[in-house]
N, CA, C and O atoms as a Tripos MOL2 file, in Angstrom:
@<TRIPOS>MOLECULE
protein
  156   155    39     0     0
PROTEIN
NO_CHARGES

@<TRIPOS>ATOM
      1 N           0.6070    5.7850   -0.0090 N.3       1 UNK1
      2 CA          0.6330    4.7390   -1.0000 C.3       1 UNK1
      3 C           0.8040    3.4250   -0.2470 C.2       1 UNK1
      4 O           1.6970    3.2830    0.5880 O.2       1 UNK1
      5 N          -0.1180    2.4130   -0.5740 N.am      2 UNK2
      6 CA          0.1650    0.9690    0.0970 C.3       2 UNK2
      7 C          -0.3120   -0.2160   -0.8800 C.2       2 UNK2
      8 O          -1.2740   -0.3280   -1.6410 O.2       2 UNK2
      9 N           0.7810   -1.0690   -0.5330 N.am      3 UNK3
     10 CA          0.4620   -2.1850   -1.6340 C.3       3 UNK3
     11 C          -0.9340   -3.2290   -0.7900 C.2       3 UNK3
     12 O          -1.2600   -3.2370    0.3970 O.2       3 UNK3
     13 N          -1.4570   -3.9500   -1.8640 N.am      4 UNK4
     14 CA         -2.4300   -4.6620   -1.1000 C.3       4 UNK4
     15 C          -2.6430   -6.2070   -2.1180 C.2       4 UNK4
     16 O          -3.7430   -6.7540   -2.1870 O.2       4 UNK4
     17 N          -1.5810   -6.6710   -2.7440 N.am      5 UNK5
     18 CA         -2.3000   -7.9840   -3.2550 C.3       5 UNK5
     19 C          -2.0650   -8.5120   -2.5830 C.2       5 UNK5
     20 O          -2.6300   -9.4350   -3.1700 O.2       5 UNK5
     21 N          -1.5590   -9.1530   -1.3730 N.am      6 UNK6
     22 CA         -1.6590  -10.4290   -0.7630 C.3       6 UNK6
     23 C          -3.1550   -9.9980    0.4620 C.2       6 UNK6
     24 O          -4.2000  -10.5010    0.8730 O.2       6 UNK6
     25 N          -2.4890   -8.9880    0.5820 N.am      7 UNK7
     26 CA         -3.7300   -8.5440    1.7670 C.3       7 UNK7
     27 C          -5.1980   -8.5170    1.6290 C.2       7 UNK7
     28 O          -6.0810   -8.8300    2.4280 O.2       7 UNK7
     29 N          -5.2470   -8.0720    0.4340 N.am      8 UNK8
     30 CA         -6.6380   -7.6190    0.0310 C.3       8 UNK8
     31 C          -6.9600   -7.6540   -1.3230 C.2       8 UNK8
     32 O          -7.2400   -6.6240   -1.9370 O.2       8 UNK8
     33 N          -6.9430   -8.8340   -1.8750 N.am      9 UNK9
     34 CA         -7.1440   -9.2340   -3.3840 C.3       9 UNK9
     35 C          -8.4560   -8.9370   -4.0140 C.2       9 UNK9
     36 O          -9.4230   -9.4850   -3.4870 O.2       9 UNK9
     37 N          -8.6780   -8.1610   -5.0610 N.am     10 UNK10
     38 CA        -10.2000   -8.2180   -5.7590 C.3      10 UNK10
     39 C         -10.3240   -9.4190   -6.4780 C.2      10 UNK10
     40 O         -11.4760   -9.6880   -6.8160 O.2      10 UNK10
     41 N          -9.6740  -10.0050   -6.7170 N.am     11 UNK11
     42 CA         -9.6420  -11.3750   -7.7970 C.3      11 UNK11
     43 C          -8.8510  -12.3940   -7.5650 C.2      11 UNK11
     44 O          -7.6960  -12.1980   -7.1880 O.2      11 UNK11
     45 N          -9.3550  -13.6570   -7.7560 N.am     12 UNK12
     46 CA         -8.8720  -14.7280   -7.6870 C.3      12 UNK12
     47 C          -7.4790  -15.2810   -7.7320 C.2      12 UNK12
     48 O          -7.1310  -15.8540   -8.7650 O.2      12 UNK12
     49 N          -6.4290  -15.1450   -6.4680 N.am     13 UNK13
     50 CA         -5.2390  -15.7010   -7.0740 C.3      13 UNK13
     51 C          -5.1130  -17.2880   -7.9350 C.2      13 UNK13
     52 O          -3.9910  -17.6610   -8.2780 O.2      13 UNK13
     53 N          -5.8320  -17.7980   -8.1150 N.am     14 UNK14
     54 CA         -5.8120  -18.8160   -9.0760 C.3      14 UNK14
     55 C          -5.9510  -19.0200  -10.2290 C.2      14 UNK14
     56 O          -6.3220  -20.1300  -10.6090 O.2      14 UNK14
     57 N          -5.6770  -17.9390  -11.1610 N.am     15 UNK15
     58 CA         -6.0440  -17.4210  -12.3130 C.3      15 UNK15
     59 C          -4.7280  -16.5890  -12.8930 C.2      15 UNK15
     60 O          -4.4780  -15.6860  -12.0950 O.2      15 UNK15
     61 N          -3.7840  -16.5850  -14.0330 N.am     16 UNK16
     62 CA         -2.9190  -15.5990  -14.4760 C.3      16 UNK16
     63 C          -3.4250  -14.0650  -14.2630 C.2      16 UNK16
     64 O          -2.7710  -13.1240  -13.8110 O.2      16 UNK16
     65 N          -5.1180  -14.0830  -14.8310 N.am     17 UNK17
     66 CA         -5.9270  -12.9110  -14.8320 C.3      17 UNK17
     67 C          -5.9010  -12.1980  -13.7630 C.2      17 UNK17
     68 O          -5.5160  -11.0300  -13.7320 O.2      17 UNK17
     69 N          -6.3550  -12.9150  -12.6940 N.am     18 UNK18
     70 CA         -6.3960  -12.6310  -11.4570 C.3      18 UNK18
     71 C          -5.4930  -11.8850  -10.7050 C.2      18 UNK18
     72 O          -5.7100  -10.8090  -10.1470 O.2      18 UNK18
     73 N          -4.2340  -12.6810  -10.7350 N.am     19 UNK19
     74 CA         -2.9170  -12.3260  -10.2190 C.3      19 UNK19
     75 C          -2.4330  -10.7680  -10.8550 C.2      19 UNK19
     76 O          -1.8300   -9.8090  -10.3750 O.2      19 UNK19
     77 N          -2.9260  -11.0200  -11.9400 N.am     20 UNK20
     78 CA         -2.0850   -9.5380  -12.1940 C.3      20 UNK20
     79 C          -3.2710   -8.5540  -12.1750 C.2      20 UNK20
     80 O          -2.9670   -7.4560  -12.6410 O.2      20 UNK20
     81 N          -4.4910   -8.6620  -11.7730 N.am     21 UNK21
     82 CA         -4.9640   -7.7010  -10.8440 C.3      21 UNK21
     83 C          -5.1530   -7.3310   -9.3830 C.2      21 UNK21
     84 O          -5.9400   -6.5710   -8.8190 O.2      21 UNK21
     85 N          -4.4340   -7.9070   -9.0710 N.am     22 UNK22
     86 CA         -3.8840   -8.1500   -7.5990 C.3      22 UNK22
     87 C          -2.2260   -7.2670   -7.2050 C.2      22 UNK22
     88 O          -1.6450   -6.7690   -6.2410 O.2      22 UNK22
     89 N          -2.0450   -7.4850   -8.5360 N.am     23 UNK23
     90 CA         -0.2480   -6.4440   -8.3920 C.3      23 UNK23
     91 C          -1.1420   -4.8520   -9.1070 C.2      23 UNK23
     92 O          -1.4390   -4.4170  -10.2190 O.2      23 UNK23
     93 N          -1.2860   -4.4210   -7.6340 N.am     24 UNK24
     94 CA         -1.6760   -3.0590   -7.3580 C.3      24 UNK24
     95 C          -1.0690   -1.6440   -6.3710 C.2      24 UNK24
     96 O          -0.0640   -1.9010   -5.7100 O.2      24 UNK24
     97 N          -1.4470   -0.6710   -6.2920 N.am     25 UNK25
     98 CA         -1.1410   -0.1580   -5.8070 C.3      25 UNK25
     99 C          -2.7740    1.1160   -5.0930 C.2      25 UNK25
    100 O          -2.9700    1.8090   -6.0910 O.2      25 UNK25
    101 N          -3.2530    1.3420   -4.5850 N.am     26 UNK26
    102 CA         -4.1850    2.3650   -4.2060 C.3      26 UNK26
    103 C          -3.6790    3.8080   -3.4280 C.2      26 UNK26
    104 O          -3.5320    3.9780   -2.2170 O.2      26 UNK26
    105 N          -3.5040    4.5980   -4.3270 N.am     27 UNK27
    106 CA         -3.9720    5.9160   -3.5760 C.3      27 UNK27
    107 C          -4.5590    6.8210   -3.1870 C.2      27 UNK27
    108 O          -5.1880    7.4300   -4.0540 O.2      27 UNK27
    109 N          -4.6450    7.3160   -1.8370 N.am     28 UNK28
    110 CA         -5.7560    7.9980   -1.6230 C.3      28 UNK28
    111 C          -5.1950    9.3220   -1.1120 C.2      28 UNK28
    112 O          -4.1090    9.2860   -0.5340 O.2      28 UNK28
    113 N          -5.7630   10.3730   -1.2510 N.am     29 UNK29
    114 CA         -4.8870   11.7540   -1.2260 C.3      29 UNK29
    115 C          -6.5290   12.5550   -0.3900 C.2      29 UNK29
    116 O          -7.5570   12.5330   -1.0670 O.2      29 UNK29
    117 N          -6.5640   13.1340    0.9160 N.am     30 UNK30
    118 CA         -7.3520   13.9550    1.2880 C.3      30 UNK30
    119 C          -8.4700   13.0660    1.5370 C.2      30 UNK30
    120 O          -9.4840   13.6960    1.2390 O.2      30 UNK30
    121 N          -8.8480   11.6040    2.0450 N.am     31 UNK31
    122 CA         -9.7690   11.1010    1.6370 C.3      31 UNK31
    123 C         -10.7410   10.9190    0.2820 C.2      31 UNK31
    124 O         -11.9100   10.5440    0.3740 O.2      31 UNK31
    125 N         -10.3910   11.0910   -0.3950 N.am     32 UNK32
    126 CA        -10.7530   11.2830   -2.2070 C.3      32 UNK32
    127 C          -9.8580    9.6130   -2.8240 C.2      32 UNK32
    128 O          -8.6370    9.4650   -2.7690 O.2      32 UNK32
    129 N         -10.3970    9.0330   -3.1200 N.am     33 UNK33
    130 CA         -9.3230    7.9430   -4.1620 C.3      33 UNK33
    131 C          -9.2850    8.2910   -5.5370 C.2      33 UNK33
    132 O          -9.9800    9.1200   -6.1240 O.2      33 UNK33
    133 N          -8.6210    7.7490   -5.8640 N.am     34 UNK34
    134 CA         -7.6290    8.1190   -7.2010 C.3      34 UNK34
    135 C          -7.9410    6.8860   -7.4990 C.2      34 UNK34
    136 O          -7.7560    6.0280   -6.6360 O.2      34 UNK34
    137 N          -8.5210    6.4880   -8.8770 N.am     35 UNK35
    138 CA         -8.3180    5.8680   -9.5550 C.3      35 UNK35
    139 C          -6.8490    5.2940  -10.7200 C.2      35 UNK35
    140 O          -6.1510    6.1310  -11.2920 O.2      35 UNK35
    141 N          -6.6190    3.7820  -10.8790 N.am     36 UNK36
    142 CA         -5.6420    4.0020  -11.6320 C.3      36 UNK36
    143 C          -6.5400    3.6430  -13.1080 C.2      36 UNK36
    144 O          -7.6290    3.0810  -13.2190 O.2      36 UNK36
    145 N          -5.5740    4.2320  -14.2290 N.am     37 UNK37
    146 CA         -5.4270    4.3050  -15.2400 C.3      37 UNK37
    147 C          -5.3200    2.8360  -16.0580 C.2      37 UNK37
    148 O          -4.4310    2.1950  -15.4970 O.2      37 UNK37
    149 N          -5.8720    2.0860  -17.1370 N.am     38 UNK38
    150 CA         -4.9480    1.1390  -18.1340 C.3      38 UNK38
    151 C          -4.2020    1.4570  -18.3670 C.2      38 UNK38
    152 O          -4.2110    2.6850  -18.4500 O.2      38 UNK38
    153 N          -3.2150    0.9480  -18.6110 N.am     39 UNK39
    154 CA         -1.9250    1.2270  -19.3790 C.3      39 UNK39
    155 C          -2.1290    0.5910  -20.4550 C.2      39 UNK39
    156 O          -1.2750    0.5890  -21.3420 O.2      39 UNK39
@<TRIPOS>BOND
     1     1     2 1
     2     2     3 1
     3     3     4 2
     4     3     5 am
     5     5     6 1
     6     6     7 1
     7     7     8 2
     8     7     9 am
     9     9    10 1
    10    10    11 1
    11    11    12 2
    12    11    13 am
    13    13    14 1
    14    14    15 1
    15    15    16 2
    16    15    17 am
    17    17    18 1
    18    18    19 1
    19    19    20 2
    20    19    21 am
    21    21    22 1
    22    22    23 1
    23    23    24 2
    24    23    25 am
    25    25    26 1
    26    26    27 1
    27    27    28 2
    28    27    29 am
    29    29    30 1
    30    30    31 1
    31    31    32 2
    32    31    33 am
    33    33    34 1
    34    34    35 1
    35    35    36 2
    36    35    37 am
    37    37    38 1
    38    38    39 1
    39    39    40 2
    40    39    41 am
    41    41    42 1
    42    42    43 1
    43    43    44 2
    44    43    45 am
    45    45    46 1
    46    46    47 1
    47    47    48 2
    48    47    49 am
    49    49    50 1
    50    50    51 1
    51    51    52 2
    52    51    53 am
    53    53    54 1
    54    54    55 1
    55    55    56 2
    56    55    57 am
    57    57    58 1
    58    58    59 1
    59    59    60 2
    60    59    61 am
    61    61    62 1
    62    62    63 1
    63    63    64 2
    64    63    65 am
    65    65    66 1
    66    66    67 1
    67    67    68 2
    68    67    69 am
    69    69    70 1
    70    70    71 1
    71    71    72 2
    72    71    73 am
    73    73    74 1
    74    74    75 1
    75    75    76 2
    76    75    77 am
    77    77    78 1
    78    78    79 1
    79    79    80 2
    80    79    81 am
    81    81    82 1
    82    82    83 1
    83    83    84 2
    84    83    85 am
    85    85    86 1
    86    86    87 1
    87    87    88 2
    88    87    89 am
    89    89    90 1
    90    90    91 1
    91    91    92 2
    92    91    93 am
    93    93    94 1
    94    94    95 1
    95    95    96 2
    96    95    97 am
    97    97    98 1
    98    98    99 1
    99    99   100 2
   100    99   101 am
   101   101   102 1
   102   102   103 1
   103   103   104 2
   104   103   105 am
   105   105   106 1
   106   106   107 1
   107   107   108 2
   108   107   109 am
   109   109   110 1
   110   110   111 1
   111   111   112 2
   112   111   113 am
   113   113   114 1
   114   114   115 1
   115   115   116 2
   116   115   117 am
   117   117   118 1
   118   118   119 1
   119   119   120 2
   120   119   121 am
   121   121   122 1
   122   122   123 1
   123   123   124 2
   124   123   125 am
   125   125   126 1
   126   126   127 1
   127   127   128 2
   128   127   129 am
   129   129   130 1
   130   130   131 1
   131   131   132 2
   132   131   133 am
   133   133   134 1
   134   134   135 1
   135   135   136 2
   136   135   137 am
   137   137   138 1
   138   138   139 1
   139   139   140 2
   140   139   141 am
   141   141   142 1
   142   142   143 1
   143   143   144 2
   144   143   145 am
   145   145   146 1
   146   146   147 1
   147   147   148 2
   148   147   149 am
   149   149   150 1
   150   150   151 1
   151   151   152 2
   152   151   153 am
   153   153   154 1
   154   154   155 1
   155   155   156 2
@<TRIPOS>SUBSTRUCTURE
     1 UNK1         2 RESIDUE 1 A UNK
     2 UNK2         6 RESIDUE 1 A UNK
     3 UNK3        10 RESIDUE 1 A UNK
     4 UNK4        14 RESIDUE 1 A UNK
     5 UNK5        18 RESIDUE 1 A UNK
     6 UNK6        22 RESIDUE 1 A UNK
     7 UNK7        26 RESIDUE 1 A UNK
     8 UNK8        30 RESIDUE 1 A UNK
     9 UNK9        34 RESIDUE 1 A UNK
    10 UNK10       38 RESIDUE 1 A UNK
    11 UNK11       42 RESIDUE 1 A UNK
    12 UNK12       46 RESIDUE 1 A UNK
    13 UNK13       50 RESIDUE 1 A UNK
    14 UNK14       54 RESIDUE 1 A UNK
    15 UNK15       58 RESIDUE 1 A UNK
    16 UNK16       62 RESIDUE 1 A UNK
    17 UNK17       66 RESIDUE 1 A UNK
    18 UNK18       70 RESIDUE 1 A UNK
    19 UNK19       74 RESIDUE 1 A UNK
    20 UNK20       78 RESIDUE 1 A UNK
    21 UNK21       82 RESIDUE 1 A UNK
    22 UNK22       86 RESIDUE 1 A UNK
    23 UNK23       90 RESIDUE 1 A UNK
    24 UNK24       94 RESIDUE 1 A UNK
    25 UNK25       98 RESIDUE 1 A UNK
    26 UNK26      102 RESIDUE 1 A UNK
    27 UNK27      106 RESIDUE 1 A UNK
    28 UNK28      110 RESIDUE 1 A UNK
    29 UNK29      114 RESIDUE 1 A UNK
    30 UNK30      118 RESIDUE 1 A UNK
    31 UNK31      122 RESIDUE 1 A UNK
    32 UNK32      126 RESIDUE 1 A UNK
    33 UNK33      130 RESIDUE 1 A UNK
    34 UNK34      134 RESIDUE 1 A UNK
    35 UNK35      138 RESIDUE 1 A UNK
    36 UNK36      142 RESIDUE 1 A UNK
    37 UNK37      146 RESIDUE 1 A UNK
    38 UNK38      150 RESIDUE 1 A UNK
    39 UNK39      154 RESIDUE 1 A UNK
């Protein structure tokens, strides 16, 4: 498990929108990724 919003942002930190797709998390298990879920 590794965090990545400052590191590796998909979206614009200049945006509320943005930012909170940036507070993430990615896991990857066996080389396979895992998608996350909406909540």
């Amino acid at each position: 498990m590794h965090g990545f919003g400052p590191a590796s942002p998909v979206a614009t930190n200049a945006t509320v929108a943005g930012r909170a797709q940036n507070r993430r998390i990615e896991i990857n298990t066996n080389g396979v990724e895992i998608r996350a879920l909406d909540q």
